[in-house]
C-alpha positions in Angstrom: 107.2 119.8 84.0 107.9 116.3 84.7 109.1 115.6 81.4 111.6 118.2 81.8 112.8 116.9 85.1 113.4 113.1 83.4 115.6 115.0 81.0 117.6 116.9 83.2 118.2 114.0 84.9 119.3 112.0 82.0 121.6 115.0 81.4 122.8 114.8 84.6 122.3 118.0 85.5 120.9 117.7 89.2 121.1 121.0 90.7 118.7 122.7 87.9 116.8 119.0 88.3 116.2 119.8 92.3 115.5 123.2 91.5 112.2 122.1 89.5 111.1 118.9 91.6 110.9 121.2 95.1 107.7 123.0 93.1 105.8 119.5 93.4 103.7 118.0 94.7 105.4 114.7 96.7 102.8 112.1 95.4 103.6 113.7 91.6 107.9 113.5 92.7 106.9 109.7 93.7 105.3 108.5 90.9 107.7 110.9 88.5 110.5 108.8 90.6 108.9 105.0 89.6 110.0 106.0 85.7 113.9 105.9 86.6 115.9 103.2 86.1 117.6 102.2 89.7 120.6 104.5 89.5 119.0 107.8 88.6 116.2 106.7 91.1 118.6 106.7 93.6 120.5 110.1 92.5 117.5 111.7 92.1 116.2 110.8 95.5 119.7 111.4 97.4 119.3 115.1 95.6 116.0 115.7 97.5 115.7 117.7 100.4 115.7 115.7 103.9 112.0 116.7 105.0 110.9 116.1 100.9 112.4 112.8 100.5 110.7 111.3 103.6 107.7 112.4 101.8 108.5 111.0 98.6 109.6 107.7 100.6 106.0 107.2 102.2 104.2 107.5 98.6 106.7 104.8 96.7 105.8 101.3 96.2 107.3 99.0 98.9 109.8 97.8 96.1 111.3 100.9 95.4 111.3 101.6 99.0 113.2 98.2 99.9 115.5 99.3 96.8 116.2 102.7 98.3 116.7 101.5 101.3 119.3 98.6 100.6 121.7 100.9 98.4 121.8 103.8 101.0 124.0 104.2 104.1 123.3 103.5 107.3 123.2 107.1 108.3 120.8 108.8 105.0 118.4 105.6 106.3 118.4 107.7 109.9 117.6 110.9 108.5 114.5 109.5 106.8 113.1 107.6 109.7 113.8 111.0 111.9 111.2 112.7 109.5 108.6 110.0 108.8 105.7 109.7 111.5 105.5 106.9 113.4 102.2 104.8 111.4 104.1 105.8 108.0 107.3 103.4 109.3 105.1 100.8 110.2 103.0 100.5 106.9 106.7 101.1 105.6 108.0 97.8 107.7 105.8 95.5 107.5 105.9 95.1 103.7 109.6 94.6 104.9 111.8 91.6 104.9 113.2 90.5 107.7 116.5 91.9 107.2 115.5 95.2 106.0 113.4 95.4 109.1 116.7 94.5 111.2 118.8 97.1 109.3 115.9 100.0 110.3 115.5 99.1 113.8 119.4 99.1 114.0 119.6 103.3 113.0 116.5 103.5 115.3 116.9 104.8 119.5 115.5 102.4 122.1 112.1 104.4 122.7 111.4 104.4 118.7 112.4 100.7 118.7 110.1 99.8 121.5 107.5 101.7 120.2 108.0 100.0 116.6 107.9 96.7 118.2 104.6 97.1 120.2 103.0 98.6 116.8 104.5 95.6 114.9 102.5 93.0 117.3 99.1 94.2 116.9 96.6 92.6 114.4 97.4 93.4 111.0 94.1 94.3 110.0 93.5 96.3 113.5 93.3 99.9 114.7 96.2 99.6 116.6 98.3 98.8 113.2 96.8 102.0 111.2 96.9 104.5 114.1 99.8 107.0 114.9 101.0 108.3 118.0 101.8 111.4 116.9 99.2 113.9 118.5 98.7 116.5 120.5 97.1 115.7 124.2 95.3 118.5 127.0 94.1 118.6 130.1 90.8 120.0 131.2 92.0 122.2 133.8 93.9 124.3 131.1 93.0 127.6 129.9 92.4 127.9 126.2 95.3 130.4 126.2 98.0 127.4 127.3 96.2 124.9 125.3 96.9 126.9 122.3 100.7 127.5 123.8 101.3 124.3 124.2 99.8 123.1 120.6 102.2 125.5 119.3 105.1 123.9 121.3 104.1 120.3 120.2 102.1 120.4 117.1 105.1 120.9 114.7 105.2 117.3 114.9 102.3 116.1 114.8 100.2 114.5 112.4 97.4 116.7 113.3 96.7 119.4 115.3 93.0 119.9 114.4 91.6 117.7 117.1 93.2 117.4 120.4 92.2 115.4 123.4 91.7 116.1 126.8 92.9 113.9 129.1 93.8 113.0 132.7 97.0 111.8 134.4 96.2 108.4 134.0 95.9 109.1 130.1 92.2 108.1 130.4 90.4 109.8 127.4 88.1 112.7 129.3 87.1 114.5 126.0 88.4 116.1 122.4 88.3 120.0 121.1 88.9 121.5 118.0 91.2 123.9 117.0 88.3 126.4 115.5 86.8 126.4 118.9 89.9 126.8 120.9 90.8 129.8 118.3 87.3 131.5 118.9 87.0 130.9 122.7 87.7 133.2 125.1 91.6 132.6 126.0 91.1 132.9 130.2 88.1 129.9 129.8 88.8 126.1 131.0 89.1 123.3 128.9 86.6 121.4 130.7 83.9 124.3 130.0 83.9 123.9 126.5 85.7 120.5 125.5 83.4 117.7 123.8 82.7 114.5 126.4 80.8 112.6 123.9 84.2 111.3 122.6 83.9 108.4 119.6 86.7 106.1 119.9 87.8 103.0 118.9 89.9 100.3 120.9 93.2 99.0 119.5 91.9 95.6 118.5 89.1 96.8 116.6 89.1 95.4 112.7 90.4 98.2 110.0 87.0 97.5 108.3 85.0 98.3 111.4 86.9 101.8 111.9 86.6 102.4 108.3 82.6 102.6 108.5 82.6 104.5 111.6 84.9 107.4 109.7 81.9 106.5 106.7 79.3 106.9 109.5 80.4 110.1 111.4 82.6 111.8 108.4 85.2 112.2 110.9 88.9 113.0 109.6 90.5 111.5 112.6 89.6 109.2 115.8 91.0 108.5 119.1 92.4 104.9 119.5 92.3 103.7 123.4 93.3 100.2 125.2 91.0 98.0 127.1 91.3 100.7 130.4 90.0 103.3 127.4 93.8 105.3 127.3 94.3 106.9 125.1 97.0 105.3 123.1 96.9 107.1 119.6 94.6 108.7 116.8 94.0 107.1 113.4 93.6 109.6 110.1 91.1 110.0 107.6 94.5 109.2 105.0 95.6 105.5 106.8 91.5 105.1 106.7 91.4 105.9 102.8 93.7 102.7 102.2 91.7 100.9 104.1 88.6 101.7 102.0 90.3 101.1 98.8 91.8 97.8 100.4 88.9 96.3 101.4 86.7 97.6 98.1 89.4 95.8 95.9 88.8 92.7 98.2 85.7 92.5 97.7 85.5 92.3 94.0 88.4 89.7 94.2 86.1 87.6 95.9 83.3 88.0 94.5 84.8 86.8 90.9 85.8 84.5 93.0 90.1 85.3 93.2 92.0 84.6 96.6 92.7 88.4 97.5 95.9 90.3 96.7 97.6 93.5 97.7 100.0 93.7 94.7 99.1 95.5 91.6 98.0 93.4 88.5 101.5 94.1 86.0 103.5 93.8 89.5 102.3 90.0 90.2 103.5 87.2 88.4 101.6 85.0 85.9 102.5 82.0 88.6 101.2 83.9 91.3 98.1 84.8 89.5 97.1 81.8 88.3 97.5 80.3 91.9 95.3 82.8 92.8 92.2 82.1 90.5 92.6 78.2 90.4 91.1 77.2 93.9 88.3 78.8 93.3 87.4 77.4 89.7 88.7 73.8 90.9 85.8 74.0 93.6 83.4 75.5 91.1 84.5 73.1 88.7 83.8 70.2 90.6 80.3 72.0 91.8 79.4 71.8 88.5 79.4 68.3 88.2 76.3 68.2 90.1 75.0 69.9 86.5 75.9 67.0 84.7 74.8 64.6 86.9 71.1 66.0 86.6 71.2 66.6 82.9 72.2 62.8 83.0 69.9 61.7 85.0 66.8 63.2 82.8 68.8 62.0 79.7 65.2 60.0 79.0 63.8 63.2 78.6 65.6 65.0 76.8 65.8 62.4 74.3 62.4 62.2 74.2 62.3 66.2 73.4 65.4 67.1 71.4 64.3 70.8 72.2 64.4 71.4 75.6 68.0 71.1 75.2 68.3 74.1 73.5 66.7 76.3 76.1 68.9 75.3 78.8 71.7 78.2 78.1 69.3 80.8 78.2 67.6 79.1 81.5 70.8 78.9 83.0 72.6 82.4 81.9 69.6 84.2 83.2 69.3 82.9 86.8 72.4 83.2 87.2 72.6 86.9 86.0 69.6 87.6 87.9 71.3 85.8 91.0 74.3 88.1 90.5 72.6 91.1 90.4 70.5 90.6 94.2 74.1 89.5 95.5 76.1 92.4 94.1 73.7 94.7 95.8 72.7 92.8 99.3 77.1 92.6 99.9 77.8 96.3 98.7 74.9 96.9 100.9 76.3 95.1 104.1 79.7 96.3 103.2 78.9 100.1 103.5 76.5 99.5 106.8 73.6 100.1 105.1 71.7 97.3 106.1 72.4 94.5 108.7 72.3 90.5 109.3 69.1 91.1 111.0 67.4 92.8 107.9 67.6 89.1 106.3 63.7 89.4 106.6 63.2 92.8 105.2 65.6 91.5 102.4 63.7 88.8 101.9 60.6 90.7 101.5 61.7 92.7 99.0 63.8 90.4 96.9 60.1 88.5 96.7 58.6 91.6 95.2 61.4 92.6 92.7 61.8 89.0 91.5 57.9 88.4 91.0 58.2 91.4 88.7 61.2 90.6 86.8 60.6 87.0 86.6 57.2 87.1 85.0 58.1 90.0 82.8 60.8 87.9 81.7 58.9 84.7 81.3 56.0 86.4 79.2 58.5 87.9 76.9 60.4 84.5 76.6 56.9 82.8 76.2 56.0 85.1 73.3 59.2 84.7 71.5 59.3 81.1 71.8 55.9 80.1 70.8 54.6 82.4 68.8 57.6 83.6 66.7 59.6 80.4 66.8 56.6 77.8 66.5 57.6 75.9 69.4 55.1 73.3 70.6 52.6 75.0 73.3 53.3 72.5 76.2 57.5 73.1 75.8 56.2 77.0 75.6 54.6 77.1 79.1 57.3 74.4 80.9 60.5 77.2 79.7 58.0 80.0 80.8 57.4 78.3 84.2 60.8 77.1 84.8 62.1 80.8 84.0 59.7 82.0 86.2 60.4 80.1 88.9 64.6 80.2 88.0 64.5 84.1 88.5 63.0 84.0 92.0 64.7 81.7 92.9 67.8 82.8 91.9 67.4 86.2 93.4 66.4 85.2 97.1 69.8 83.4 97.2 71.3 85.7 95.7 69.7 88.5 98.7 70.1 86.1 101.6 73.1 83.7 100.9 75.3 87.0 101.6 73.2 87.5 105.0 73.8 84.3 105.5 77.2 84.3 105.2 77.9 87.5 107.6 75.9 86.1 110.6 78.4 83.1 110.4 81.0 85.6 110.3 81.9 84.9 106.9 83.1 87.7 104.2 79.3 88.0 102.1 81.5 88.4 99.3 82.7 84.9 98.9 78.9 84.2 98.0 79.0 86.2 94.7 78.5 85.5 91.0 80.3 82.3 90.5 78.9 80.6 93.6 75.2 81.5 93.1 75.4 80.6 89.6 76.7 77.3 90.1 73.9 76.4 93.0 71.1 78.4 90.8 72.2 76.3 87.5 71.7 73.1 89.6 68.0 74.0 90.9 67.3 75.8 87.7 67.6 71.8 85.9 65.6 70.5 88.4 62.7 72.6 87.7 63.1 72.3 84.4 63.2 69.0 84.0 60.8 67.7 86.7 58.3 70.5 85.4 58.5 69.0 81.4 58.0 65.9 83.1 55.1 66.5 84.5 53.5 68.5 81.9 54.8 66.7 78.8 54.7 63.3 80.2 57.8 62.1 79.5 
């Protein structure tokens, strides 16, 4: 079908062209849309349906937005705004120059452009920025027959309409009810017999990542936003919270191969703007690894003295700081998703003891046999490589299970304390055990 569509619009045959694309689904006419060149893009969209194309508008990339909405006029950039809810023109906005921002607020009434402007100076990662106000509000001394009247008289422009909240004439949040119950209950019975008081809500200034766990926590689809007097002052949705989640997951594995964060897409950024990204991060780590050197240099006597503990210092090295990676990759997905918490650092601990007594000797006795008995190394060599393996894989994986910890009690992102860094402080320790061990034991 979509194929078909692209050629009637290279044909220029519109009308059959809008025939086909009102039979899809808006995120399949957005991304169907991002294969135009600019000038059919912007036939194509002007051929859409009003109520479609605001659709289509919310699912586009912010560049084909801004490119839509600098080559239309002044009164088709109105009739989208008129049919977009309110959280959709924000998200829309503040990816927004300034004087694309300007040109909306001018087609825009006074109440929207107030409302616009108190959305715009909230947090950018808070609930206030992700919630709508586009919902349907009660009060407890209704009768579930003009509740339901008056969903019908409001909902048709709401976001949702399968919670609604109860509240009083302050706007103070009293309680929510759902739809299904309101459908089954008997139509002459109050709101405040059967409305839930044991609201969940978050307040405006909460962090996205913080309402994202609760929706995670409660497998809700939507949750009442109130202000510091707890009114009720919007609703965030399950959708707004799914961005979130995919936001902060792609965050998270930016940092932890240790990349400054980015919202664009990979083929959509630069090679400047990506290599400006990565090179903070391997300057630091660079430099960090000078420490390396500076031990290795220091037992240069050593390793003169035995050639061939030079050749077991990749192997030492690699696997701490694979086994490092693998206690931090699980401790920070762990504390991302709320399944443990700073104060489990001992319980952590605990068990990152146990695993890495198991895996490190496992891994030193294999090693041991390898080395000594099917390579012929010297016996002494043999048990200072099996020790310092030992020793490097616990090691490595207690910082790799606390450092995250760590990190979030200080109010740090744990996932700055990934793969790159642990490597580079388990590399450092993992020489000095090496080296001070074949000291000892060889006596060099």
């Amino acid at each position: 079908m979509k194929n078909i569509i692209l050629n009637l619009v290279e044909q220029g045959k519109y009308s059959e062209a809008r025939k086909r694309i009102i039979s899809l689904n808006i995120v399949d006419i957005a991304q169907m849309l991002e294969e135009l060149e600019q000038q059919k893009l912007l036939i194509t969209f002007r051929i859409l349906p009003k109520d479609l194309a605001a659709g289509v508008f919310t699912h586009m990339p912010s560049e084909l937005q801004r490119c839509i909405i600098e080559s239309i006029t002044d009164k088709e950039v109105k009739s989208i705004l008129d049919e977009l809810f309110l959280d959709d023109t924000i998200d829309f906005l503040e990816e927004m120059p300034a004087n694309v921002v300007k040109r909306i607020l001018r087609n825009t009434n006074e109440e929207t452009r107030r409302l616009i402007n108190q959305f715009l100076n909230y947090p950018k990662d808070s609930a206030g920025s992700l919630m709508t106000i586009e919902y349907v509000d009660l009060r407890k001394g209704m009768t579930v027959e003009q509740a339901i009247k008056r969903i019908k008289e409001t909902g048709i422009d709401k976001e949702t309409i399968d919670t609604c909240y109860v509240i009083d004439n302050n706007r103070i949040l009293e309680g929510a009810i759902s739809i299904r119950k309101l459908i089954l209950s008997d139509e002459s019975t109050l709101l405040k017999d059967i409305m839930d008081t044991g609201v969940i809500f978050i307040n405006t200034h909460d962090d996205q990542e913080d309402v994202a766990n609760l929706f995670k926590k409660y497998n809700y689809l939507v949750i009442p936003v109130v202000d510091n007097e707890r009114r009720l002052v919007g609703i965030v949705t399950i959708d707004d919270v799914l961005e979130v989640i995919d936001q902060e997951a792609t965050e998270d594995l930016q940092k932890m191969a240790a990349i400054q964060p980015s919202e664009k897409e990979y083929l959509k950024t630069s090679a400047l703007q990506l290599a400006r990204h990565r090179l903070p991060w391997l300057l630091i780590l660079m430099i960090s690894a000078t420490f390396t050197g500076g031990i290795i240099k220091r037992f240069e006597n050593a390793l003169q003295s035995v050639m061939v503990l030079a050749s077991f210092i990749p192997m030492l090295m690699d696997t701490g700081g694979n086994a490092g990676s693998q206690s931090s990759t699980l401790i920070i997905r762990g504390l991302a998703l709320g399944d443990m918490k700073p104060g489990d650092i001992f319980k952590v601990l605990k068990k990152e003891l146990l695993v890495s007594g198991i895996v490190g000797i496992t891994l030193s006795a294999v090693n041991f046999v390898r080395i000594y008995y099917i390579e012929k190394t010297d016996l002494l060599v043999s048990v200072t490589v099996f020790f310092t393996l030992f020793f490097t894989v616990v090691l490595a994986k207690i910082v790799g299970g606390v450092l995250p910890i760590i990190a979030k009690k200080l109010k740090l992102d744990p996932a700055i304390m990934a793969g790159p860094l642990i490597t580079t402080i388990v590399d450092a320790v993992a020489l000095i055990i090496y080296f001070t061990t074949a000291t000892w034991l060889l006596g060099i």
